[in-house]
ZADO-1210 file (C-alpha; in nm, 4 decimals, padded with zeros to 6 digits):
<atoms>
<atom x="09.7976" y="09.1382" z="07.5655" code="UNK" pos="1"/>
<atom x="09.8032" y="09.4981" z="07.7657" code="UNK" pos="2"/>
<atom x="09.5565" y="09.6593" z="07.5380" code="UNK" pos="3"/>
<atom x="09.2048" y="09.7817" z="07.6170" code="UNK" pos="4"/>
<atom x="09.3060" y="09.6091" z="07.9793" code="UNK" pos="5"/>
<atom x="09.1136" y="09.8274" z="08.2470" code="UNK" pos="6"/>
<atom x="09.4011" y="09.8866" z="08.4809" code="UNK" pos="7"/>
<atom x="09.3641" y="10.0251" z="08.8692" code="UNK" pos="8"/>
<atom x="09.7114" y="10.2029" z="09.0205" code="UNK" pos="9"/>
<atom x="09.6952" y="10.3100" z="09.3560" code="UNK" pos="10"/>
<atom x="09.9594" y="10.6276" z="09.4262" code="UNK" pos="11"/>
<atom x="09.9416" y="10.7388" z="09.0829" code="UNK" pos="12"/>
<atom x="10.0168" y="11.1223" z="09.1659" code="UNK" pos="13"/>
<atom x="10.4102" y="11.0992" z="09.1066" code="UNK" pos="14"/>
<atom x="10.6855" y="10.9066" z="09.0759" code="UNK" pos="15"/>
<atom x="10.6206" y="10.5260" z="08.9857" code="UNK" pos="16"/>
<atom x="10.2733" y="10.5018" z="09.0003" code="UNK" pos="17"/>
<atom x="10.2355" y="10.8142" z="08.7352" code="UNK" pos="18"/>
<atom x="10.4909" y="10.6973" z="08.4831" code="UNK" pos="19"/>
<atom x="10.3514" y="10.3796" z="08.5021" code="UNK" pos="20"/>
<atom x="09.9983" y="10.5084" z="08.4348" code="UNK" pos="21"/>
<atom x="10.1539" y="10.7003" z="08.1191" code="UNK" pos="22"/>
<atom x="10.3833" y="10.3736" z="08.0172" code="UNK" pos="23"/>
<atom x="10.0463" y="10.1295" z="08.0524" code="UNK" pos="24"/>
<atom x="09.7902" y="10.3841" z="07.8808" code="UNK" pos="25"/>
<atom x="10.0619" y="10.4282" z="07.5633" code="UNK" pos="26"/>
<atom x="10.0318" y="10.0455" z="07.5170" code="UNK" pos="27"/>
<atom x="09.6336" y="10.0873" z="07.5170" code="UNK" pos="28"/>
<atom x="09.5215" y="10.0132" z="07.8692" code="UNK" pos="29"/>
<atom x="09.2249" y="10.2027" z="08.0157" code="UNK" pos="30"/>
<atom x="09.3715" y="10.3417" z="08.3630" code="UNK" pos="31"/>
<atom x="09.1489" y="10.4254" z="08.6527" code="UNK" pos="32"/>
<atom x="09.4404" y="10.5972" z="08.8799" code="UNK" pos="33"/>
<atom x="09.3929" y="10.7201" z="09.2784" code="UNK" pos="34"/>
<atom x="09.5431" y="10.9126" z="09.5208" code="UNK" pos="35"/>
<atom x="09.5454" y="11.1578" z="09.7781" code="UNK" pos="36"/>
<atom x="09.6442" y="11.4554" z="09.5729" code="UNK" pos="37"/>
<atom x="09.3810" y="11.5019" z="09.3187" code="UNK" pos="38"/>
<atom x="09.5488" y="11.8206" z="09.1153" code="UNK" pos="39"/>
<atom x="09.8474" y="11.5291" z="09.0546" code="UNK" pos="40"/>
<atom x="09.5714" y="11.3574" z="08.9159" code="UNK" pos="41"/>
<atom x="09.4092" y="11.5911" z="08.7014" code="UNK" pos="42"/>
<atom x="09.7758" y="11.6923" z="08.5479" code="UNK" pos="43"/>
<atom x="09.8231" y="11.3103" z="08.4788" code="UNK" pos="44"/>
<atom x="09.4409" y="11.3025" z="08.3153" code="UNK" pos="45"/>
<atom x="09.5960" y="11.5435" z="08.0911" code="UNK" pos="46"/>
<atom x="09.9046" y="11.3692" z="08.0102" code="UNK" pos="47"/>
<atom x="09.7289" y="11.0785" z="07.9025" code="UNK" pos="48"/>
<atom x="09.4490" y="11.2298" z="07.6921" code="UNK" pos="49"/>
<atom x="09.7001" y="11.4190" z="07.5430" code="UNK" pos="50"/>
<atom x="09.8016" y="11.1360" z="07.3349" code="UNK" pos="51"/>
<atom x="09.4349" y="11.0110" z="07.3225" code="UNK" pos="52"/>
<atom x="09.4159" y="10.7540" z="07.5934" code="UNK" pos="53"/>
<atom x="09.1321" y="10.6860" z="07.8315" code="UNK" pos="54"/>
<atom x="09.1697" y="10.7406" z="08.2022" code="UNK" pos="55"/>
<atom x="08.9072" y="10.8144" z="08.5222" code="UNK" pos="56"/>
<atom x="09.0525" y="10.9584" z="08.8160" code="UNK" pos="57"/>
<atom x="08.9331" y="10.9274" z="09.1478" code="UNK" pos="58"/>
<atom x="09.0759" y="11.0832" z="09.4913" code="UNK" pos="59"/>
<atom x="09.2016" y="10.8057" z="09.7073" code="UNK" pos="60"/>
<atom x="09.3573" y="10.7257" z="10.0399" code="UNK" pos="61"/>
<atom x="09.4360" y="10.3524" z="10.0854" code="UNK" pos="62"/>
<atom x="09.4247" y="10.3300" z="10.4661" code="UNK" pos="63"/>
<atom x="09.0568" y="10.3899" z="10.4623" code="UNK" pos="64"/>
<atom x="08.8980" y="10.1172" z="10.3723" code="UNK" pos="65"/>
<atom x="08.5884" y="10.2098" z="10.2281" code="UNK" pos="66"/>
<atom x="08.7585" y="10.4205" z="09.9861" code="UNK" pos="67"/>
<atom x="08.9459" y="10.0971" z="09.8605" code="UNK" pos="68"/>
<atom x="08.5939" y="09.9882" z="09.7955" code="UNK" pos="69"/>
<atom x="08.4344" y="10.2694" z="09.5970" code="UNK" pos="70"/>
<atom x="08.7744" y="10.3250" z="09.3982" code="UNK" pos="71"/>
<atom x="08.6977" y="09.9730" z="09.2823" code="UNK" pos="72"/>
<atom x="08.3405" y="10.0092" z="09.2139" code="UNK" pos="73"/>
<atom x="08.3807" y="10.3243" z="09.0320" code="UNK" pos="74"/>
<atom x="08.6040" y="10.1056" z="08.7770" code="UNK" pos="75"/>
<atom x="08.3621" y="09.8280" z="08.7670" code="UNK" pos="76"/>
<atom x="08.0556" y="10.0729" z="08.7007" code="UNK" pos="77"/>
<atom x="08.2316" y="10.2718" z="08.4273" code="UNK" pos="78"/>
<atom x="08.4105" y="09.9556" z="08.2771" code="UNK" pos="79"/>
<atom x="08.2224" y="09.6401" z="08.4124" code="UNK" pos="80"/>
<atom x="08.5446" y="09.4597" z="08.4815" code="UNK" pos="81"/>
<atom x="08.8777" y="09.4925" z="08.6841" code="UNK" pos="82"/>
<atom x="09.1839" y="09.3690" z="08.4946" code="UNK" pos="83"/>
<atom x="09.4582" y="09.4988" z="08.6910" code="UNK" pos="84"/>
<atom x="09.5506" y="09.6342" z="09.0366" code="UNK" pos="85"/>
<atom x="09.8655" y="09.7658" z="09.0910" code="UNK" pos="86"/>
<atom x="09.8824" y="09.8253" z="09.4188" code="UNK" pos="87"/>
<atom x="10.1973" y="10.0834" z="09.4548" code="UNK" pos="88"/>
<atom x="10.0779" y="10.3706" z="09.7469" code="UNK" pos="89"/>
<atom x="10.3597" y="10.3709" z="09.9722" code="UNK" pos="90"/>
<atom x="10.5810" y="10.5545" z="10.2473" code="UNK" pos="91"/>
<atom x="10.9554" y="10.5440" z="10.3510" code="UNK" pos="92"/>
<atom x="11.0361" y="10.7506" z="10.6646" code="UNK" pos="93"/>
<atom x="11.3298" y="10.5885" z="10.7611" code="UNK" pos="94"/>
<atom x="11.4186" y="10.6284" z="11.1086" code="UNK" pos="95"/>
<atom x="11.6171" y="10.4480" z="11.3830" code="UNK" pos="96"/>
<atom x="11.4258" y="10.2800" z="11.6330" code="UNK" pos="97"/>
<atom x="11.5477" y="10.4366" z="11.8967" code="UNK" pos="98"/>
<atom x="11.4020" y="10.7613" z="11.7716" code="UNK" pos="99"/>
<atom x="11.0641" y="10.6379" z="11.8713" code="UNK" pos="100"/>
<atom x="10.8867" y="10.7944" z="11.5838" code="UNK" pos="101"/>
<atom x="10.5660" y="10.5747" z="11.6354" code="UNK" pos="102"/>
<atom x="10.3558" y="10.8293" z="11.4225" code="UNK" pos="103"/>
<atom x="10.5783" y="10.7612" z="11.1071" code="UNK" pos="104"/>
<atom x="10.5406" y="10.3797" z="11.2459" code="UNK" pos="105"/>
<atom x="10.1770" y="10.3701" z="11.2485" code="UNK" pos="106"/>
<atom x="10.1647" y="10.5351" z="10.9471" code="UNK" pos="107"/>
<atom x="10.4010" y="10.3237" z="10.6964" code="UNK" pos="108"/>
<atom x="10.1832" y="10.0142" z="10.8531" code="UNK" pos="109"/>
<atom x="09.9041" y="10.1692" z="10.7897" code="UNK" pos="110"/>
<atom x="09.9705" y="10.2873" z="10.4175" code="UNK" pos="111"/>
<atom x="10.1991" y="10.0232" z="10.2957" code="UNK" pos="112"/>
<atom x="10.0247" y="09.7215" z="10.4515" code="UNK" pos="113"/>
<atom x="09.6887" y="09.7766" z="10.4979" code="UNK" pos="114"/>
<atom x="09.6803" y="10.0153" z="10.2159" code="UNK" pos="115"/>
<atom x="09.7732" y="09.6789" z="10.0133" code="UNK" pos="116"/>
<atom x="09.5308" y="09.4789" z="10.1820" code="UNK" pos="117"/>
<atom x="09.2521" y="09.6710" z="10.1255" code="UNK" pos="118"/>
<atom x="09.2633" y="09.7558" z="09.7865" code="UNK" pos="119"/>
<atom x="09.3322" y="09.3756" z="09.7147" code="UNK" pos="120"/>
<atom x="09.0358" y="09.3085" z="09.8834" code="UNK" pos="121"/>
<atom x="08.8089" y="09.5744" z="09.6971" code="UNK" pos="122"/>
<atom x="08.9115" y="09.3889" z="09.3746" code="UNK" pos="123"/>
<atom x="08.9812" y="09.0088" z="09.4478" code="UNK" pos="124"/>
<atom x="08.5751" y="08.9460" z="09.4150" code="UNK" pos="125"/>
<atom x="08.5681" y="09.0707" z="09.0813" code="UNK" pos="126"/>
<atom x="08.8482" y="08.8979" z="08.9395" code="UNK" pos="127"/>
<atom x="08.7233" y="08.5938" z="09.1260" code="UNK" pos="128"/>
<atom x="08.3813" y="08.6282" z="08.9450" code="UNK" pos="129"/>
<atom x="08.5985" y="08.6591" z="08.6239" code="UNK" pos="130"/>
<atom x="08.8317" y="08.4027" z="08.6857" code="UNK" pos="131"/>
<atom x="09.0747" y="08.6159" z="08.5493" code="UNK" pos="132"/>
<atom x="09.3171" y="08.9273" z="08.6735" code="UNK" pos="133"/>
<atom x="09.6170" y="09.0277" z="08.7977" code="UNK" pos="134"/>
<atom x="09.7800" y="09.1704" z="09.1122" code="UNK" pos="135"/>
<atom x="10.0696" y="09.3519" z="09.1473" code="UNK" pos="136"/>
<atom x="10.2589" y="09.4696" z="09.4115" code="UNK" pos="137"/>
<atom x="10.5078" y="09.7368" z="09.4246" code="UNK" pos="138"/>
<atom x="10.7729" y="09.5879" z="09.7406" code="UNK" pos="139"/>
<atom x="11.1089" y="09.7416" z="09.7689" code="UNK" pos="140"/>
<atom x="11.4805" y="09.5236" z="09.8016" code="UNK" pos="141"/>
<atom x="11.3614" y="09.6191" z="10.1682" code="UNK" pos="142"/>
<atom x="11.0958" y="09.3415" z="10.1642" code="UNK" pos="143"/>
<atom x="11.4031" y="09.1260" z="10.1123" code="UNK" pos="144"/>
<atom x="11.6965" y="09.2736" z="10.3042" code="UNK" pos="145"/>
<atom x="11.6711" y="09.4545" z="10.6701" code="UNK" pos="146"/>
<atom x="11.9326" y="09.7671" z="10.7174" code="UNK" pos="147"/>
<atom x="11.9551" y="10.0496" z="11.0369" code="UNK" pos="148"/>
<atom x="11.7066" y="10.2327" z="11.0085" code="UNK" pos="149"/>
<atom x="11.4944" y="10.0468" z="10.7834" code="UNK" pos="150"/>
<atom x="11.3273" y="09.8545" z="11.0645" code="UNK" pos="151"/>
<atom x="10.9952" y="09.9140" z="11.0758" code="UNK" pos="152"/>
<atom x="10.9886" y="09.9867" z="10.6670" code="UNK" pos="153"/>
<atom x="11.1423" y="09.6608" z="10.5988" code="UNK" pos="154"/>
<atom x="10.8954" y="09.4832" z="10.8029" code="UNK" pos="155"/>
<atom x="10.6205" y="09.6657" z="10.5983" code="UNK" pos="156"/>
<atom x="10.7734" y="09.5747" z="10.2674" code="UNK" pos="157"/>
<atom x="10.8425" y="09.1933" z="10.4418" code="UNK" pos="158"/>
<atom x="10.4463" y="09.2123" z="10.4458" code="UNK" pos="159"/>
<atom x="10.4128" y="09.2702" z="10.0948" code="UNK" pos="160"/>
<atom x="10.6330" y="09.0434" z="09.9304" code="UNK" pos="161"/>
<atom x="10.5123" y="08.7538" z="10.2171" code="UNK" pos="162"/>
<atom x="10.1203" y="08.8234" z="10.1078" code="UNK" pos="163"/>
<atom x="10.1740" y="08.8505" z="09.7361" code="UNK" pos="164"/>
<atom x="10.3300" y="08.4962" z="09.7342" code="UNK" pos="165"/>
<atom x="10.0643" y="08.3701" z="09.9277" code="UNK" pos="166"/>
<atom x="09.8078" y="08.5465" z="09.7158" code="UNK" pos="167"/>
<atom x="09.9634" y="08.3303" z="09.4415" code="UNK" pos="168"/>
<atom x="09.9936" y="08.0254" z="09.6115" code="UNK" pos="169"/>
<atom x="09.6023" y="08.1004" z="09.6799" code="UNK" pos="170"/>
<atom x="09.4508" y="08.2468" z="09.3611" code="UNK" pos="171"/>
<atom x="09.6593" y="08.1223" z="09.0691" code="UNK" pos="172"/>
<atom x="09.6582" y="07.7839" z="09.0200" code="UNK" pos="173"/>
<atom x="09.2584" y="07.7850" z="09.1149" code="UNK" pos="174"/>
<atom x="09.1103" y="08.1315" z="08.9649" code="UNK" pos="175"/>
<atom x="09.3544" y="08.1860" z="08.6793" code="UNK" pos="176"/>
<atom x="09.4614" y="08.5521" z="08.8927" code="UNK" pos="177"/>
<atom x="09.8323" y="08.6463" z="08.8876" code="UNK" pos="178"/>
<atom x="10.0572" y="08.7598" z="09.1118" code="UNK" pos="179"/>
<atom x="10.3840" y="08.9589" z="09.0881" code="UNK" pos="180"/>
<atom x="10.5748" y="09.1665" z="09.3608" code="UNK" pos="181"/>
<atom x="10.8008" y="09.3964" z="09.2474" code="UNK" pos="182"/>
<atom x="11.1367" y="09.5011" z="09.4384" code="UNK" pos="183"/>
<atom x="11.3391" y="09.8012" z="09.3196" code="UNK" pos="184"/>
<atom x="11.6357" y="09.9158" z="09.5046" code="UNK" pos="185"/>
<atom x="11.7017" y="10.2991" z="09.5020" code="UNK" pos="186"/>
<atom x="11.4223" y="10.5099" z="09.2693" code="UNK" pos="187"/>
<atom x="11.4798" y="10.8480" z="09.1693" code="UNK" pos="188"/>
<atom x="11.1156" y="10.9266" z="09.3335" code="UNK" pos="189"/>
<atom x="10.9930" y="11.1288" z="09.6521" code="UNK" pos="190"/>
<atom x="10.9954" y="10.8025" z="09.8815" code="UNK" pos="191"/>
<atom x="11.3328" y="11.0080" z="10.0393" code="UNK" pos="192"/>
<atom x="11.1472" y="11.3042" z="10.0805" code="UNK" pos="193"/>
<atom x="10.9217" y="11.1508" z="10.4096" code="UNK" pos="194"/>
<atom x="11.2278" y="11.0619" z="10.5580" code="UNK" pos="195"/>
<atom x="11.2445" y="11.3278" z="10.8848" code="UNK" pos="196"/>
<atom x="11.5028" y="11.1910" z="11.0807" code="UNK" pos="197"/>
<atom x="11.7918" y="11.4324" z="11.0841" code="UNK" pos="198"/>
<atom x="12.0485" y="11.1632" z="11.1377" code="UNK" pos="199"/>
<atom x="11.9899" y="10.9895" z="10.8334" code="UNK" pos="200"/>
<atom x="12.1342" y="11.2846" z="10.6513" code="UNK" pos="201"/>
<atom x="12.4773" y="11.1287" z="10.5686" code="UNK" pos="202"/>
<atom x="12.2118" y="10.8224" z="10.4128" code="UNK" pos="203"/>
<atom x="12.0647" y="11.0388" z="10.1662" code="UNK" pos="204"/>
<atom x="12.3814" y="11.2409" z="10.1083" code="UNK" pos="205"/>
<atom x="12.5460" y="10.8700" z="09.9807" code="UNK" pos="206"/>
<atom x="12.2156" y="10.8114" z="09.7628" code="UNK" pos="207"/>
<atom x="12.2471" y="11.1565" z="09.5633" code="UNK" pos="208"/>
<atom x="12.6200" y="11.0109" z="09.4519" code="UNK" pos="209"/>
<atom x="12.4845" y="10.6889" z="09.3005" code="UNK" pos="210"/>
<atom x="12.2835" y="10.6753" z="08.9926" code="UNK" pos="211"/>
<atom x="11.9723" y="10.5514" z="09.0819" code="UNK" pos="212"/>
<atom x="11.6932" y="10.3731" z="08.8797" code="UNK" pos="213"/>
<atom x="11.4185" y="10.5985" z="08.7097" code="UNK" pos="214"/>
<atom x="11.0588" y="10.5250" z="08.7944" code="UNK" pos="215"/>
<atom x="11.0458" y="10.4579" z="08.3998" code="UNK" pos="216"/>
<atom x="11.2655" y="10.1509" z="08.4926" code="UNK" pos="217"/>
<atom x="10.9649" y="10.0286" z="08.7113" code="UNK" pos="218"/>
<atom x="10.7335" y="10.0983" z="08.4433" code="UNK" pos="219"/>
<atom x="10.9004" y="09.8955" z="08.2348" code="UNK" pos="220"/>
<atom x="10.9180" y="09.5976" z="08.4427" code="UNK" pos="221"/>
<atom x="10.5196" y="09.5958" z="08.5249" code="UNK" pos="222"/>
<atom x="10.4516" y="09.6290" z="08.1575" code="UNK" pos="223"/>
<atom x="10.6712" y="09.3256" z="08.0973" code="UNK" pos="224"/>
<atom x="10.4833" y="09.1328" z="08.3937" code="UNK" pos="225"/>
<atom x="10.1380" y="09.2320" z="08.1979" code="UNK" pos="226"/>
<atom x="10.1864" y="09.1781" z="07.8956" code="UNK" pos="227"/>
<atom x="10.3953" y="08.8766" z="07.9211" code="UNK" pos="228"/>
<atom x="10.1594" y="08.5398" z="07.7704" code="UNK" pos="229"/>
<atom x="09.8605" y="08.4684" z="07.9533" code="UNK" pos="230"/>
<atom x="10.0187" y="08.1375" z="08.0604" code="UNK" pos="231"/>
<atom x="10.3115" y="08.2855" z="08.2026" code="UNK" pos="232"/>
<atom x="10.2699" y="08.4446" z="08.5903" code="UNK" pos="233"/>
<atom x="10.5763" y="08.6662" z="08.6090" code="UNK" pos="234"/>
<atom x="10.6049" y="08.6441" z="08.9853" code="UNK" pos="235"/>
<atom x="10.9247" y="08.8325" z="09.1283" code="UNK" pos="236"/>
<atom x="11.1094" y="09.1307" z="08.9107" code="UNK" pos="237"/>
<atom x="11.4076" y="09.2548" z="09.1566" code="UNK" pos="238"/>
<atom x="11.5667" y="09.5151" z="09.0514" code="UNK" pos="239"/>
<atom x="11.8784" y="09.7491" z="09.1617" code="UNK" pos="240"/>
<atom x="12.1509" y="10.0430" z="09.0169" code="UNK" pos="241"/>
<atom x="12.4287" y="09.8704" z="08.9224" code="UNK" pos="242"/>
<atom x="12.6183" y="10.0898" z="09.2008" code="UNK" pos="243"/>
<atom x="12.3754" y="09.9479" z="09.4790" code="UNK" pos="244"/>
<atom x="12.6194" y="09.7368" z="09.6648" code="UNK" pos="245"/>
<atom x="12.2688" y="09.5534" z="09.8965" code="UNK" pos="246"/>
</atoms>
C-alpha cells in the first residue's frame, strides 16, 4: 500500500521526522522532506539514496506560510500528486506560566499550530482534486493530558489532536482523505533540548531515569497508519514507555 506513495514530512532534520523519512522510503515511498536546517537534510538525502530510494529536499520553516505553499508545489511539480503529509515540525519549551516566557509562547503557537495549519492547507487542494490522501499529525499525550508547566504546550498539542478529528469528521467520509493524530509520551528526541527554564531541571533529571520510546517507535506507528487497507482510517495511535505513569 506504502510503495511509490509520494510522501511530504515536515521537521524531517532529526529525531522523528528523519527516522520516519528513512522507515517510509525503505518500504518504497518517494519522500519530499523540509526543514529549517538544510545540512540535516542533505545528510538524510544521503541516508536514503544510500539504499537507493528517492527523496527531494527542500529548506522549510512552517510558520511562514508561503513556504508551506511552495514546499507543496515543489512535490506536486516533481511528482504531480501529494499522497501524504505528515505534518510533525514541533517545539516543547516547557515553562511555568509564571515565568512569563511569551517568546517561547508565541513561538510553540506559532510552530506547532499554525505550522500544522498551514502545511495542511498547502496540500488539502490537491488531495481534494484527487479525492484521495492522507494527513497525519504528530500530537503528543500532551494534546490529551495538561501537567505544570506544560500549559501553553498542551494547549498547542490540544490544537492538534482537536483539528485532526475535525479534519476527519470533514474530509473522510466525503473526499476519501484520512486522518490520524499521533500521541507519543516521552521520545528519546531533542524536543527536551528547547526547554530553557532552569526550574524544570529536576523534570528532565526524572526523564533521563525512565526508558523512553525511540523515534523508531513513532516510525513504526505512521507506517502502520499508511499502509494499513485503504478502507481502514487509522485515526488515533497513543503511545507511552511502559514506565510513564501519565
Amino acid at each position: 500500500m506504502i510503495k511509490d506513495k509520494v510522501i511530504l514530512i515536515t521537521g524531517a532534520s532529526s529525531g522523528i521526522g528523519y527516522t520516519t523519512a528513512l522507515t517510509l522510503s525503505r518500504a518504497g515511498a518517494t519522500i519530499v522532506a523540509g526543514a529549517r536546517r538544510i545540512e540535516k537534510l542533505e545528510s538524510l538525502k544521503q541516508a536514503v539514496r544510500d539504499h537507493k530510494g528517492e527523496i527531494l529536499i527542500n529548506q522549510l520553516d512552517v510558520t511562514r506560510r508561503e513556504e508551506c505553499t511552495n514546499f507543496a508545489n515543489l512535490a506536486i511539480d516533481k511528482y504531480g500528486r501529494i499522497d501524504v503529509l505528515i505534518n510533525n515540525a514541533g517545539l516543547m519549551p516547557l515553562s511555568f506560566v509564571k515565568n512569563i516566557k511569551i517568546d517561547e509562547w508565541d513561538r510553540m503557537v506559532d510552530v506547532n499550530v499554525k505550522g500544522v495549519l498551514y502545511s495542511t492547507a498547502s496540500v488539502i487542494p490537491h488531495m481534494l482534486a484527487n479525492k484521495s490522501g492522507h494527513i497525519v499529525n504528530i500530537s503528543s499525550i500532551a494534546g490529551r493530558l495538561v501537567f505544570p508547566a506544560g500549559s501553553v504546550y498542551c494547549a498547542t498539542k490540544h490544537a492538534v489532536t482537536a483539528f485532526s478529528e475535525g479534519l476527519r469528521q470533514e474530509l473522510s467520509q466525503r473526499s476519501n482523505i484520512r486522518v490520524t493524530c499521533i500521541e507519543p509520551g516521552v521520545v528519546a528526541t531533542e524536543l527536551n533540548n528547547t526547554i530553557t527554564d532552569s526550574s524544570l531541571q529536576g523534570f528532565l533529571e526524572s526523564v533521563k531515569k525512565m526508558e523512553p520510546l525511540q523515534a523508531q517507535d513513532i516510525a513504526n506507528a505512521i507506517l502502520f497508519a499508511i499502509d494499513s487497507p485503504n478502507h481502514m482510517n487509522v485515526n488515533e495511535i497513543m503511545l507511552r514507555p511502559v514506565q510513564q505513569e501519565r
